[in-house]
PATI-563442 format. One record per residue: residue in one letter; chain; x, y, z of N, C-alpha, C in turn. Coordinates in steps of 0.02 Angstrom, whole numbers, plus 50000, padded with zeros to 5 digits. Layout:
N
 rest kette   n_X   n_Y   n_Z  ca_X  ca_Y  ca_Z   c_X   c_Y   c_Z
    A     A     X     Y     Z     X     Y     Z     X     Y     Z
...
! end
This chain:
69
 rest kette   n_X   n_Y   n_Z  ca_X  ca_Y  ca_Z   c_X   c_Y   c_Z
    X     A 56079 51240 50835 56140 51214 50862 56129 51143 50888
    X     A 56167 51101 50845 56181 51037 50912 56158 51030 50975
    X     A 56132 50999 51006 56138 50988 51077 56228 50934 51103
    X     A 56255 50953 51104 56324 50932 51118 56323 50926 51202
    X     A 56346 50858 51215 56360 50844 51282 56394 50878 51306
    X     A 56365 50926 51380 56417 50949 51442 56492 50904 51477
    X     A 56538 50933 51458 56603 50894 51491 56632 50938 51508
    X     A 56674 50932 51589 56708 50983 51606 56772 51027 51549
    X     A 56769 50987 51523 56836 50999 51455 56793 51026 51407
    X     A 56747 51016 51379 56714 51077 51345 56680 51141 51359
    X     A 56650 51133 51439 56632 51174 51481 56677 51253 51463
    X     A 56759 51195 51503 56797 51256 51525 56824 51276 51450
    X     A 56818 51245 51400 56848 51266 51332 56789 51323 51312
    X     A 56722 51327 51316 56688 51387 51297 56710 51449 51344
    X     A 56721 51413 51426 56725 51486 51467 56799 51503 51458
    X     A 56841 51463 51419 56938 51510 51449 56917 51580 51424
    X     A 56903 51588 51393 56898 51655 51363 56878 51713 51427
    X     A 56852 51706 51481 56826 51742 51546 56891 51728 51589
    X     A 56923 51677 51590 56973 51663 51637 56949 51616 51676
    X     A 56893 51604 51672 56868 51558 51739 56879 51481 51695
    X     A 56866 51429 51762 56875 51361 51751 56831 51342 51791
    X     A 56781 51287 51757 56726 51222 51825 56769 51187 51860
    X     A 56745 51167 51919 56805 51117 51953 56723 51083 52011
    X     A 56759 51023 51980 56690 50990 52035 56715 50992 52118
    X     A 56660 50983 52137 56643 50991 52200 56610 50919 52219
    X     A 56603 50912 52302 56549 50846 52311 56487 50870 52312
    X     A 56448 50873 52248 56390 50873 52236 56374 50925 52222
    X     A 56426 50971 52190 56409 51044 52161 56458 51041 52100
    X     A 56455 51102 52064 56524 51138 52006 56526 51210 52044
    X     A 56596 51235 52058 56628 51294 52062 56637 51314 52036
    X     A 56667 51377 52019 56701 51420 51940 56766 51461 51971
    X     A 56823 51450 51972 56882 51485 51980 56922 51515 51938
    X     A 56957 51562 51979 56963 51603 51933 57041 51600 51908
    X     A 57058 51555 51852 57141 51541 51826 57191 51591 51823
    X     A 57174 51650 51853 57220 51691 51860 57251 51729 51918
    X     A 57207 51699 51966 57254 51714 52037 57258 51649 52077
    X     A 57300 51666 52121 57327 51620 52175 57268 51588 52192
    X     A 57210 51623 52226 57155 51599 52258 57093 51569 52245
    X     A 57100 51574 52184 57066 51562 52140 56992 51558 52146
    X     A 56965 51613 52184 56905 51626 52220 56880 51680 52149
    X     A 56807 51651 52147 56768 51709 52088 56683 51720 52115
    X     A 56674 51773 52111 56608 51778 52132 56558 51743 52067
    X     A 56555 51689 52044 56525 51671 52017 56474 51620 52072
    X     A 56428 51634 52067 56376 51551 52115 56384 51474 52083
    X     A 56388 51446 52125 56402 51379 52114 56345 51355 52094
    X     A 56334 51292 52063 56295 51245 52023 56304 51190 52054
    X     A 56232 51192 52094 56213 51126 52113 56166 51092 52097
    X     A 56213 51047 52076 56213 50975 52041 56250 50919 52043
    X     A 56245 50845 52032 56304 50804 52025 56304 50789 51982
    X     A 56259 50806 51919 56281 50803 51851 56288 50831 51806
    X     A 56348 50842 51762 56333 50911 51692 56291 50899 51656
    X     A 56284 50859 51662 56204 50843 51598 56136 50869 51623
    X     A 56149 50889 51689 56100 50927 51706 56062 50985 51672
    X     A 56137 51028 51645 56125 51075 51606 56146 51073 51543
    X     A 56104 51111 51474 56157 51104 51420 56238 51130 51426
    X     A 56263 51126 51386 56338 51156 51366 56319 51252 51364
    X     A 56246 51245 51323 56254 51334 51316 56243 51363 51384
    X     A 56176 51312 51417 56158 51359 51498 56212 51356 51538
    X     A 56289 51305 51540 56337 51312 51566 56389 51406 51576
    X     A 56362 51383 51499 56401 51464 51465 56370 51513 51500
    X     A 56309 51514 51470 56261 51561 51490 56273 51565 51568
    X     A 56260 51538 51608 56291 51533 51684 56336 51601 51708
    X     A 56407 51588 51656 56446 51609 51681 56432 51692 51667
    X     A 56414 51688 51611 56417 51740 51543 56369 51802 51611
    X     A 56302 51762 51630 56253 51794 51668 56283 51833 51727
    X     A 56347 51800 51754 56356 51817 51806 56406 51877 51808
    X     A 56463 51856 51767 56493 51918 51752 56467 51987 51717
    X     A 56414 51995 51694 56398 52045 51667 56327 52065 51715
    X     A 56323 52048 51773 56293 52071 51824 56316 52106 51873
! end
């Protein structure tokens, strides 16, 4: 596979499928959840101030890890 640059717009285009969305933070990424009001998800935050920190897949993988825990 490609190594394809992390962008919040591709990020959240692999995760819609979970419901969740990244949303930066000062000096972190969140993951909320697009289907309620509160948009609170037990996913752990990612701290970092940059997506390039991680690939696009360990983004996925992130989420993927958490929900199926």
């Amino acid at each position: 596979m490609l190594n394809i640059a992390p962008t919040i717009g591709r990020i959240n285009a692999a995760i819609a499928k979970h419901g969740i969305e990244i949303v930066k933070g000062n000096g972190y990424f969140w993951f909320a959840d697009v289907s309620t009001a509160d948009r609170y998800i037990d996913i752990p935050s990612v701290y970092t101030c940059r997506l390039r920190d991680l690939t696009l897949e360990q983004w996925v993988q992130h989420v993927e890890d958490a929900l199926n825990a």
